[in-house]
N, C-alpha and C positions, 0 to 999 in steps of 0.2 A: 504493500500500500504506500502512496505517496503523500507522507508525513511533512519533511522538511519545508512548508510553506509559511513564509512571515505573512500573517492576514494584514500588516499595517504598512507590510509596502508592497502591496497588491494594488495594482493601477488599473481602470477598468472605466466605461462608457456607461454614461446613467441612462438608465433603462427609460425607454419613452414610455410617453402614458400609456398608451394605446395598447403597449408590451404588458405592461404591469397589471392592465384590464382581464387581458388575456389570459394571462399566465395565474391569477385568481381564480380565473374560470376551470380554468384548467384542472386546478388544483383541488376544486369544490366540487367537481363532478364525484357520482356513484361509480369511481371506478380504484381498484384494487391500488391504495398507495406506492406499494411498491414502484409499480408503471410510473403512473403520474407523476409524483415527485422526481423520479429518476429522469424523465423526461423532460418535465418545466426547468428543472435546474440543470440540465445538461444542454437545454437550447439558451438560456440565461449565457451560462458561461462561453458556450462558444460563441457565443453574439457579443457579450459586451466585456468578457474580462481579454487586455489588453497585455499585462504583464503576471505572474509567470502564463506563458503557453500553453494550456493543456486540451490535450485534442478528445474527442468525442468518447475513441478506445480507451483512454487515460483517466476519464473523470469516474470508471468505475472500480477505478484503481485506488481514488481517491480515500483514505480514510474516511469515514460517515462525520464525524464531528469537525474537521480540516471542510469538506463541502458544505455545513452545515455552517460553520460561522465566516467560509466566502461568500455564501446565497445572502446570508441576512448582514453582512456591509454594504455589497451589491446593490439590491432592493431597498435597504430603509435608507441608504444618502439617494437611493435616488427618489425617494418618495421626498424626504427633506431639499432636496435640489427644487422640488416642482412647491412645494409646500413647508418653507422653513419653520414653523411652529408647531406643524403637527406631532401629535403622542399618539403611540401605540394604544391601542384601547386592548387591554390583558385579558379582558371579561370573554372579550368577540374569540380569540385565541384560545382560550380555554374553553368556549362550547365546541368549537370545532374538534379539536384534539377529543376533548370526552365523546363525542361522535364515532369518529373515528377509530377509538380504541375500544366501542359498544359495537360496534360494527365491521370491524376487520380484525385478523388474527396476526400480529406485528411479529417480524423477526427485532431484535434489538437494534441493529441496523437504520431498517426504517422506523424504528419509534421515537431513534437521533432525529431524522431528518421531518419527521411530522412535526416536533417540540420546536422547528426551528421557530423561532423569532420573529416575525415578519408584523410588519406594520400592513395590514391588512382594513383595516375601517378607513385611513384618509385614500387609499387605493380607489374606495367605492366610492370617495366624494369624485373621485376623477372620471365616471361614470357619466357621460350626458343625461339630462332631466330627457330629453325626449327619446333616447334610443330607449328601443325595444333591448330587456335583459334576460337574460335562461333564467330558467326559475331557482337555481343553485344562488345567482346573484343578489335575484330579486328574493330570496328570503335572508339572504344575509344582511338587507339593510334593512328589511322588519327586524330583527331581532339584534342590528346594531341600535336600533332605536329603543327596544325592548326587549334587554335581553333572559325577561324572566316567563313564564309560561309558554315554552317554545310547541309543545303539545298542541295547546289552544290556539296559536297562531298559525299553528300547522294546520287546523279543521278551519277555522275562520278563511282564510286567504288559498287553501290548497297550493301548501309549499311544498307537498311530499317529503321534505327533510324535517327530522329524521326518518330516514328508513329504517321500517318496522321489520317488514317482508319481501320477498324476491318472488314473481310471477316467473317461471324459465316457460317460452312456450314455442313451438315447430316454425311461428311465419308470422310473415306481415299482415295477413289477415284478424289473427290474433292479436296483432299488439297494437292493430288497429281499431279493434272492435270490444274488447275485452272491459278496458276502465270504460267506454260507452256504457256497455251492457249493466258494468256495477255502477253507473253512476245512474243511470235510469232504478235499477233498485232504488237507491235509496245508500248504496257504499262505494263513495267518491275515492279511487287509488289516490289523488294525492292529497286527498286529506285525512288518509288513513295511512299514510306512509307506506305505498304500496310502491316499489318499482319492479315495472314488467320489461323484458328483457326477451328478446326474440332471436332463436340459436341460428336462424337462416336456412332450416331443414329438420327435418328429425333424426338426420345421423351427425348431427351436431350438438344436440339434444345431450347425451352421453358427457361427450367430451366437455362440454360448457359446464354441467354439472360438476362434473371433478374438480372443475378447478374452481368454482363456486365455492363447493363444500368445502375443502379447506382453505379458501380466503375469510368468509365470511364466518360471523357468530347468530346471525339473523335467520329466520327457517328459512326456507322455499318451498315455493311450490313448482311441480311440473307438469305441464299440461300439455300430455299426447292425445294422437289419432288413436282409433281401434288398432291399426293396423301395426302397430311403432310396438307390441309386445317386446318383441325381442332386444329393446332399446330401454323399455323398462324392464326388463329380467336382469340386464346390465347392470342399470341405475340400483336394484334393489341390492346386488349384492354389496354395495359400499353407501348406502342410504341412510343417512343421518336419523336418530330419533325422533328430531325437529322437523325432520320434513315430512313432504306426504307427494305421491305420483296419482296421478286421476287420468285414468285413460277413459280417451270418449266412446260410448256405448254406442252409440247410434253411426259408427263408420270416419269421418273427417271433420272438422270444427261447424265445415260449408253444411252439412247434412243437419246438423241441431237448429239450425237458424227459422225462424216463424215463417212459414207460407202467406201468412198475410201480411209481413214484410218486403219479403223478397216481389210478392205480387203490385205492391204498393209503390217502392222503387222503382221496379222499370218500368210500371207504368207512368209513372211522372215522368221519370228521363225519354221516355221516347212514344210521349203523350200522342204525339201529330205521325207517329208510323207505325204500330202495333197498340194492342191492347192483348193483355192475357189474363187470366185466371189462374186461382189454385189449381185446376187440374191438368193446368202443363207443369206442375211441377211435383204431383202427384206420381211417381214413379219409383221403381226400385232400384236404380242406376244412383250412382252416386251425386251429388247434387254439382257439382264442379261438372260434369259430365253432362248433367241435365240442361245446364242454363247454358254452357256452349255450344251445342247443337241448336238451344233457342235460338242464339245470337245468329248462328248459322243460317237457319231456315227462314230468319227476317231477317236476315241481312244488313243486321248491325252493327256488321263489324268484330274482330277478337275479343271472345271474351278474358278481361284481364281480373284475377283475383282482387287483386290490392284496390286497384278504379273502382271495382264492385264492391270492396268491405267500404271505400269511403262514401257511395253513394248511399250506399245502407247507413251507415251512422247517420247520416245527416237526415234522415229518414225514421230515426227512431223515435217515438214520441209515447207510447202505451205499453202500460205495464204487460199487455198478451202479447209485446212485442218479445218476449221472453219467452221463450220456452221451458218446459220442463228440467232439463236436462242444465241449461243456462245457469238455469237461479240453482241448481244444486252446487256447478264449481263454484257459483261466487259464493255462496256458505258455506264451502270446504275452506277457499281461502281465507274467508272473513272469519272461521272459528279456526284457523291453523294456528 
């Protein structure tokens, strides 16, 4: 490891606002410390430290506590360079870190580099009043403003932070449709600290798990097709306590969805060239299957999953918009 660094004759470029915005962002995201931090501060330094040199393969070479008090000279003169008066607020730094350490399983390593130091609240004032912020952002200045009942501020504003629980689920249609489906219930994922999380397939499903399970201390849940057994046979042999697998009974996510949804969508969307009924979709083909052959035979065009979860959401408005099967995962994961 490379120890010999004086931090007080380290010469280096103040980080621009716009960086500093960023690289908060960054930082606040629901994603496994280790990454994050290893990343924001290794594009830090090779962007702005100027004297000694150290190259991108170099900075993991770095001792943890040697990076840890270059990152916070770096950052808090440059936050001082833009904002000569400002003070660290301790309180904002300490909910985060306790976050953090409820919510991820720290090597000693990374628990250096999470404690670093960073003047983190005058960051947010360099925020424009009018840009649009992630919501990682935009609940750090609730809760720089008040930093006590973070629960309630979490159901009040749906900040989702703190995260409670992990959705793991097969596709975009899911992570499209899902906090819909629970928010028309009546259980809003981000005001229940819910983050859903979409593996990109169901043979990712596995793998994402794994490395879930031991990042996190929070449950999960996972949400397979019928079809994905063999992916939960997998999942169960290294399954957490805390979590729980819910394979869907009725075939693919597409096959549980309301008929008098799906019938209700496209007839809006394609008001002025078809009209259809529940009993085009009345079949025992699988539903993905079903409504592309519709598109086909009217000639509407591919049908695209993800285009069709988002016309559905926007379409959801009645509790029988739910089916059976719907309202049972959202009370699997709302009593997980």
């Amino acid at each position: 490891m490379i120890k010999d660094i004086d931090i007080n004759t380290i010469k280096f470029l103040y980080i621009k606002k716009e960086d500093l915005i960023l690289a908060l962002d960054r930082l606040t995201r629901f994603k496994y410390p280790e990454i994050s931090y290893y990343r924001v501060f290794s594009e830090i330094i090779c962007k702005y430290l100027i004297h000694p040199h150290i190259t991108k393969n170099q900075i993991k070479e770095l001792d943890t506590n040697t990076l840890k008090s270059i990152i916070e000279k770096i950052w808090n003169e440059s936050v001082n360079y833009y904002s000569p008066v400002a003070k660290r607020d301790k309180k904002l730094n300490e909910i985060i870190i306790d976050e953090i350490n409820n919510t991820y399983n720290l090597s000693k390593d990374i628990q250096t580099l999470v404690n670093t130091e960073l003047n983190i609240n005058t960051v947010l004032d360099f925020i424009p009043e009018d840009k649009e912020q992630p919501i990682n952002l935009k609940r750090l200045n609730y809760i720089k403003n008040n930093p006590k009942n973070l629960i309630k501020q979490r159901e009040e504003y749906a900040l989702r932070f703190p995260v409670e629980k992990v959705v793991l689920c097969e596709g975009i249609t899911e992570e499209i449709l899902m906090p819909k489906f629970a928010q028309l219930s009546g259980y809003d994922f981000d005001k229940n600290g819910i983050k859903l999380i979409s593996a990109g397939g169901k043979n990712q499903v596995a793998k994402i798990y794994c490395e879930l399970k031991d990042e996190l201390k929070i449950p999960i849940f996972i949400l397979l097709d019928a079809d994905a057994s063999a992916t939960s046979d997998i999942i169960k042999n290294v399954l957490r306590n805390q979590d729980c697998i819910y394979l869907i009974k009725h075939g693919e996510f597409e096959d549980i969805f309301s008929l008098n949804l799906i019938k209700r969508t496209i007839n809006k969307r394609f008001k002025n060239i078809c009209e259809c009924t529940i009993a085009d979709f009345k079949q025992t083909k699988p539903m993905t299957k079903i409504l592309s052959e519709f598109y086909r035979i009217h000639e509407l065009g591919d049908f695209q999953k993800a285009d069709f979860a988002k016309e559905l959401a926007e379409n959801l408005k009645y509790e029988t918009d739910l089916t059976e099967e719907i309202t049972e995962i959202i009370d699997r994961i709302k009593n997980l």
